[in-house]
C-alpha positions in Angstrom: -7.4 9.1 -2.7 -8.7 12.1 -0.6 -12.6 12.4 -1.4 -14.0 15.9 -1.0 -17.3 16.2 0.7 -19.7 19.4 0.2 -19.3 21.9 2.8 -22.5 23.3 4.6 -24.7 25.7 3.8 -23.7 27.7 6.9 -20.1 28.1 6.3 -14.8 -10.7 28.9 -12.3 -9.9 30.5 -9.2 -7.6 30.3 -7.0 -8.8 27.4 -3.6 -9.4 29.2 -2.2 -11.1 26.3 -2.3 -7.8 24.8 1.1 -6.9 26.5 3.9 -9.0 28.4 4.6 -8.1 31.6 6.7 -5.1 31.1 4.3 -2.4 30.5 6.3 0.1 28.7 7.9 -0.4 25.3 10.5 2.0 24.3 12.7 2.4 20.8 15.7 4.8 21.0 14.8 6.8 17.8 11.6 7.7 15.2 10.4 4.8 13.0 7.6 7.1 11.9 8.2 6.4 7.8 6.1 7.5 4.6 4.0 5.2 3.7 1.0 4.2 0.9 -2.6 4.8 2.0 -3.6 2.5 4.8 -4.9 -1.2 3.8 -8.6 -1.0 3.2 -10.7 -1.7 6.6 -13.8 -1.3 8.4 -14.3 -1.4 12.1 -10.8 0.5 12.9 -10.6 4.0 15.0 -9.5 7.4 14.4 -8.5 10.0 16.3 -6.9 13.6 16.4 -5.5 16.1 18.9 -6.9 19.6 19.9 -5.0 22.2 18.2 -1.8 23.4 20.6 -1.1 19.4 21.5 1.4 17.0 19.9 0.6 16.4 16.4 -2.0 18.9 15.7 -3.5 19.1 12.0 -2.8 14.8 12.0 -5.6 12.3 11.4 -4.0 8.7 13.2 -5.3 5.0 12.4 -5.6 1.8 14.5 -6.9 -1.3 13.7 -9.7 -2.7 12.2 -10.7 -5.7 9.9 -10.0 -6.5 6.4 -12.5 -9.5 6.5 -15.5 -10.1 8.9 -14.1 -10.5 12.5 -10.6 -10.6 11.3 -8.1 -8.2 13.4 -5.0 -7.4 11.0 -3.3 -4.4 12.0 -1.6 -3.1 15.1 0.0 -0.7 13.4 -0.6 3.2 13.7 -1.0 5.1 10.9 -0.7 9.4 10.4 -1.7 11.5 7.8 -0.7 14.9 8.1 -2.5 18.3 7.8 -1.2 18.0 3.6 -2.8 14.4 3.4 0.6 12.4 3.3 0.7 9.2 5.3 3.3 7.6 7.6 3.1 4.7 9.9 4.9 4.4 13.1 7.3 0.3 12.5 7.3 0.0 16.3 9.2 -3.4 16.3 7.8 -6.1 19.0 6.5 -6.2 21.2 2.9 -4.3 20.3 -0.1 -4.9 20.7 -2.5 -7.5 19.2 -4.3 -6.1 16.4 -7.8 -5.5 17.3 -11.2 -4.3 15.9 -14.1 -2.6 17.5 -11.6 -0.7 19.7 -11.9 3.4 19.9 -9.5 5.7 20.2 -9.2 9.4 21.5 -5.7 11.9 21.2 -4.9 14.0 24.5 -1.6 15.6 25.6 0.9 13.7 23.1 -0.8 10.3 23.5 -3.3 7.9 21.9 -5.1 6.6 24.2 -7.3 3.3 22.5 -9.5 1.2 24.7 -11.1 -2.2 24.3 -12.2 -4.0 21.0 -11.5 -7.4 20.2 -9.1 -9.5 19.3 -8.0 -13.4 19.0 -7.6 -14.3 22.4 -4.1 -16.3 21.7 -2.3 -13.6 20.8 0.5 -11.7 22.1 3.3 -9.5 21.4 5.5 -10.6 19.4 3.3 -13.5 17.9 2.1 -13.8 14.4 -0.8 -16.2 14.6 -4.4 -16.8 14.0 -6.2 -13.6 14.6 -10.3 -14.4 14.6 -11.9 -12.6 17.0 -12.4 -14.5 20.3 -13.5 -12.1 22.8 -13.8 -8.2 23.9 -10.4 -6.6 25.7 -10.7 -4.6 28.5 -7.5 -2.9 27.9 -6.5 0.8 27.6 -3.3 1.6 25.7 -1.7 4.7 25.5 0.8 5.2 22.2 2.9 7.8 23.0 2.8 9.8 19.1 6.4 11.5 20.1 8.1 8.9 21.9 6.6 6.0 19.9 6.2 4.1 22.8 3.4 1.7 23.6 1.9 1.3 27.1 -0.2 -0.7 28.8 -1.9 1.3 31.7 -3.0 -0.8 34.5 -5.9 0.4 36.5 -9.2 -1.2 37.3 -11.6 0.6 35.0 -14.7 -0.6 32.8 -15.0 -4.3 31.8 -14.3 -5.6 28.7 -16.3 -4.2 25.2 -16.1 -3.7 21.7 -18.1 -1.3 19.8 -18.0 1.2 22.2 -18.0 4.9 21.7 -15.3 7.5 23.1 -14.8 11.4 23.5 -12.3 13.7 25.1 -13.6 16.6 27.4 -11.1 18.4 29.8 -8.7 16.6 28.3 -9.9 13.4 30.1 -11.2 10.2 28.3 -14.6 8.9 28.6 -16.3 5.8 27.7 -20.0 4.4 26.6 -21.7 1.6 26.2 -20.6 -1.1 23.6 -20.8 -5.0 23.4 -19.7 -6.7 26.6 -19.1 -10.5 27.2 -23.0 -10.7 28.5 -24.6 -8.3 26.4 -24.7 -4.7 25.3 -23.8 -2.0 28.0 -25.0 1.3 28.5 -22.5 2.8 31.2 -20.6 5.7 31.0 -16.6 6.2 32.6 -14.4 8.7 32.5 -10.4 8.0 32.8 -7.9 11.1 34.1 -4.7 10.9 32.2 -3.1 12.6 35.5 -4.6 10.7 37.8 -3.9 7.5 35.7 -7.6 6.2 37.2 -10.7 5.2 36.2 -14.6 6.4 37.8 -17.8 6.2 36.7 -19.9 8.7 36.0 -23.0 7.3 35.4 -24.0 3.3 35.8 -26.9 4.0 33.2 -30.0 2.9 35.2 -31.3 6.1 36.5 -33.9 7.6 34.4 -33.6 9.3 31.3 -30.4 6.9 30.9 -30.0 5.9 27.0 -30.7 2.1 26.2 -28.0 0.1 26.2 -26.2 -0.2 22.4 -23.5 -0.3 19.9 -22.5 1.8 17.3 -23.7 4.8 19.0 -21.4 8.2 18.7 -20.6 9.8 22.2 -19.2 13.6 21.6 -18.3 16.2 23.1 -20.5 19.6 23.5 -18.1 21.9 23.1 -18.7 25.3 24.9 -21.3 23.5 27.0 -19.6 22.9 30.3 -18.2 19.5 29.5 -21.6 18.3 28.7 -21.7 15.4 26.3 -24.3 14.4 23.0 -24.3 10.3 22.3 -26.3 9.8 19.1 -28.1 7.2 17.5 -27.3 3.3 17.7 -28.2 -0.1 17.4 -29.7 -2.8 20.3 -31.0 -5.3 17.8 -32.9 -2.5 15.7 -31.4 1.1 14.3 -32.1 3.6 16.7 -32.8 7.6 16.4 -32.4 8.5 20.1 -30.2 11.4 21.0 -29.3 11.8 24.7 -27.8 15.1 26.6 -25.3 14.5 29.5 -25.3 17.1 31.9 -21.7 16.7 33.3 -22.4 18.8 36.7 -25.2 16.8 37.5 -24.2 13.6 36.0 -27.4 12.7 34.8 -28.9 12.0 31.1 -31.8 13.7 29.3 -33.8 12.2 26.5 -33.9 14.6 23.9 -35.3 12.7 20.8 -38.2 15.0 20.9 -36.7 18.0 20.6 -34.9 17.7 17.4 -35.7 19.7 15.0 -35.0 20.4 11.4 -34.0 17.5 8.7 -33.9 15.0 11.8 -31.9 12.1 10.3 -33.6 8.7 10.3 -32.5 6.3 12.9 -28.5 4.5 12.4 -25.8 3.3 13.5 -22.0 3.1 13.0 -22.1 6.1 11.4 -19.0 8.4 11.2 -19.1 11.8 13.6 -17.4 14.6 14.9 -18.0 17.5 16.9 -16.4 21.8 17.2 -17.3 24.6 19.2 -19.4 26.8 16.2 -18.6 29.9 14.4 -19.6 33.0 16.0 -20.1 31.5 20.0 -21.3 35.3 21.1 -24.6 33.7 20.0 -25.9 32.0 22.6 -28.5 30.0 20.0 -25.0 28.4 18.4 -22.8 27.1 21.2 -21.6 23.7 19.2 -21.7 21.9 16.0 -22.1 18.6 15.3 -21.0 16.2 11.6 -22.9 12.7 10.8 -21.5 11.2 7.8 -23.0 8.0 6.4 -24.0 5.0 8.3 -26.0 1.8 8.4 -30.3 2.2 8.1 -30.8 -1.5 8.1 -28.6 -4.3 9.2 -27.2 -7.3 7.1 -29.7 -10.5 7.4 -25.7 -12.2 7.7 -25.1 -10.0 10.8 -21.5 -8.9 10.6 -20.3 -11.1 8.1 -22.7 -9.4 5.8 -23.0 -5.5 4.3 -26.7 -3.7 5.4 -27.8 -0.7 4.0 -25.8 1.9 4.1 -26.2 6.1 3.4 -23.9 8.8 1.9 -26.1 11.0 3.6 -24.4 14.2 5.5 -25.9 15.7 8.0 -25.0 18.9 10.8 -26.0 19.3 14.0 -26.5 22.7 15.9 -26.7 22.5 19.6 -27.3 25.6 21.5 -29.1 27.3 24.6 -32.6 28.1 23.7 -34.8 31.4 24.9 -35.6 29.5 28.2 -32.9 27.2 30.3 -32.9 24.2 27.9 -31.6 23.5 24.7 -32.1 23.6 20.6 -30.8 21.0 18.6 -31.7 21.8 15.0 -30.3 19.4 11.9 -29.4 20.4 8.4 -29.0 17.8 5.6 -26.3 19.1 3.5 -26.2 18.3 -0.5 -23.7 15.6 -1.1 -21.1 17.2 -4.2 -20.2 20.6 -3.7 -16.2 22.1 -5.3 -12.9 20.4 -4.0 -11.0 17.4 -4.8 -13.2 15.7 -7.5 -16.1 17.4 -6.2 -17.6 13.9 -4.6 -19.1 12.7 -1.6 -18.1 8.9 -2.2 -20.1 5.7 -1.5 -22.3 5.0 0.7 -20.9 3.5 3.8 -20.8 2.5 7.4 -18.2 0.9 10.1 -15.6 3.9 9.4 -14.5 6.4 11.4 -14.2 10.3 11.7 -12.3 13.1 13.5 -12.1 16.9 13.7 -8.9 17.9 12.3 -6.5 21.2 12.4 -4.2 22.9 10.4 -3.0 22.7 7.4 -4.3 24.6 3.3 -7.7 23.7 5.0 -7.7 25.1 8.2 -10.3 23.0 10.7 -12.2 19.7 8.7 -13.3 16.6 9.0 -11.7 13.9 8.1 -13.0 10.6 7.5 -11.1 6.9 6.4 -12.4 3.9 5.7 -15.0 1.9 5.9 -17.4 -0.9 4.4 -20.1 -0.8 1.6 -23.6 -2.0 0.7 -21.3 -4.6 -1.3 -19.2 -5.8 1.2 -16.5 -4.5 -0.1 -14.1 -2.6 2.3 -12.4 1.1 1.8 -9.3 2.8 2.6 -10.9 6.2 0.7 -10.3 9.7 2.8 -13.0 12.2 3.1 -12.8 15.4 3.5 -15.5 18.0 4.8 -14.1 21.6 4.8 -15.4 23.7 7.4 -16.7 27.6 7.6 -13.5 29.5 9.1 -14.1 30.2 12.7 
């Protein structure tokens, strides 16, 4: 069931087991086939591709849990710019389901790092699959070829709960939940290069704490320059960070939101386009936080916190002087479209910028759990102004 949300006002260790020793998987024809909504989760990834790339106007799916810490799907799953789903029967070997992974589109492939996954199993295999430890994989699906990958090249170490963005159309990497703790580091991987650097080890000042279920996106029209958002380290955070990408250095910039600043969260839903009318200096890019947890579960993951239906926008542009506004607007839940709704209040799902299609440029959103445990396979949808 696609959910319409109301538009706004201004319209420890590397998981081998993961893939046998031949790296690349190839079938000889499509398997891509229609298919019923995807099974509820929380915890799973989504991603899209810039419009002019393979599968523009799709929203894909991977992994996830259908109970706490319970990988069930290694399966990827499209829904097109119409909102009909398919899902790609690559037969094994494939990858291990997994949860806490992310996932970015570039080119023609998903690339999908980390997350965890039970530690016994391989291709192929169809046992036991409670979580036992963070991967340190990357995986690259090939959406045209449907062909698994398993790129091997020394990168960041193992995590889960990370957060990913594309800029340039190279793939970076924060911070997540590492076999010693949580990590604040940030990496960027060159699909053309096939190799891993880092781009900042998080320890100079003005670096963001280390965290979880932060958001790391792209500013786009900003010179490659990157917003992470939000978080948790053991309490719900509010911080917002600004990564200059030609100096490689953060700036904490918590203090200059303005507007209907959000309250502090975390694994909250978010997305990221280059706004309307970029003559305007004051409106470079626009940023979309949809739901999210305020307060954790007193069960930790195996219980539901408190989560928001709350939606919020993001303006991030060059002030009068050499820095930068970023001014929030709450916009009112309802609104015309598909039943006119917002849904439930969630957290753990998942969102992504989409192209094409009746709606032109959205967001869409899947998934996700609520303040009753229970877990979703609802799509949202949040039309956008036309560029």
């Amino acid at each position: 069931m696609a959910v319409a949300l109301a538009s706004c006002r201004f319209g420890l260790r590397a998981c081998r087991s993961l893939c046998q020793r031949s790296h690349t998987l190839t079938r000889p024809r499509s398997l891509w086939s229609a298919s019923d909504v995807p099974a509820p989760r929380s915890s799973h990834a989504v991603a899209s591709f810039h419009k002019g790339q393979a599968s523009d106007g799709a929203l894909f799916v991977f992994g996830g849990e259908d109970r706490p810490r319970h990988a069930f799907d290694s399966r990827v799953h499209r829904r097109d710019a119409h909102g009909k789903w398919a899902v790609s029967d690559v037969a094994a070997p494939s990858p291990a389901p997994l949860l806490g992974c992310g996932a970015v589109g570039v080119g023609q492939f998903l690339y999908i790092f980390g997350g965890r996954t039970g530690g016994t199993v391989s291709f192929g295999q169809e046992e036991d699959n409670l979580v036992s430890g963070e991967s340190g994989a990357l995986l690259a699906f090939d959406v045209l070829a449907e062909r698994w990958e398993l790129i091997d090249a020394p990168g960041p170490e193992a995590r889960s709960f990370h957060t990913m963005a594309v800029v340039e159309d190279k793939v970076v990497v924060y911070g997540g939940c590492g076999a010693q703790g949580r990590l604040n580091d940030l990496w960027l991987f060159d699909p053309v290069l096939r190799g891993w650097s880092l781009l900042n080890d998080g320890k100079s000042e003005g670096s963001p704490r280390a965290k979880g279920g932060s958001s790391l996106l792209p500013l786009h029209g900003i010179g490659g320059d990157l917003l992470l958002l939000f978080g948790f380290n053991g309490e719900q955070l509010g911080e917002v960070h600004h990564f200059n990408a030609s100096a490689g250095t953060w700036l904490d910039v918590t203090h200059l939101q303005r507007g209907d600043v959000p309250s502090p969260r975390s694994v909250f839903a978010s997305a990221s386009r280059q706004a309307p009318g970029t003559s305007s200096p004051r409106a470079a890019c626009e940023v979309f936080v949809l739901g999210g947890e305020l307060e954790p579960s007193d069960q930790g993951h195996e219980g539901a916190g408190a989560f928001t239906d709350e939606i919020y926008t993001l303006t991030v542009g060059q002030s009068s002087g050499e820095g930068f506004d970023y001014t929030w607007q709450r916009c009112e839940a309802g609104g015309e479209g598909a039943h006119g709704l917002a849904g439930e209040a969630r957290g753990w799902h998942a969102s992504a910028v989409v192209e094409g299609g009746p709606l032109g440029q959205h967001v869409v959103a899947f998934g996700g759990l609520t303040g009753d445990n229970r877990r979703l396979n609802e799509t949202q949808v949040l039309p956008l102004p036309r560029r």
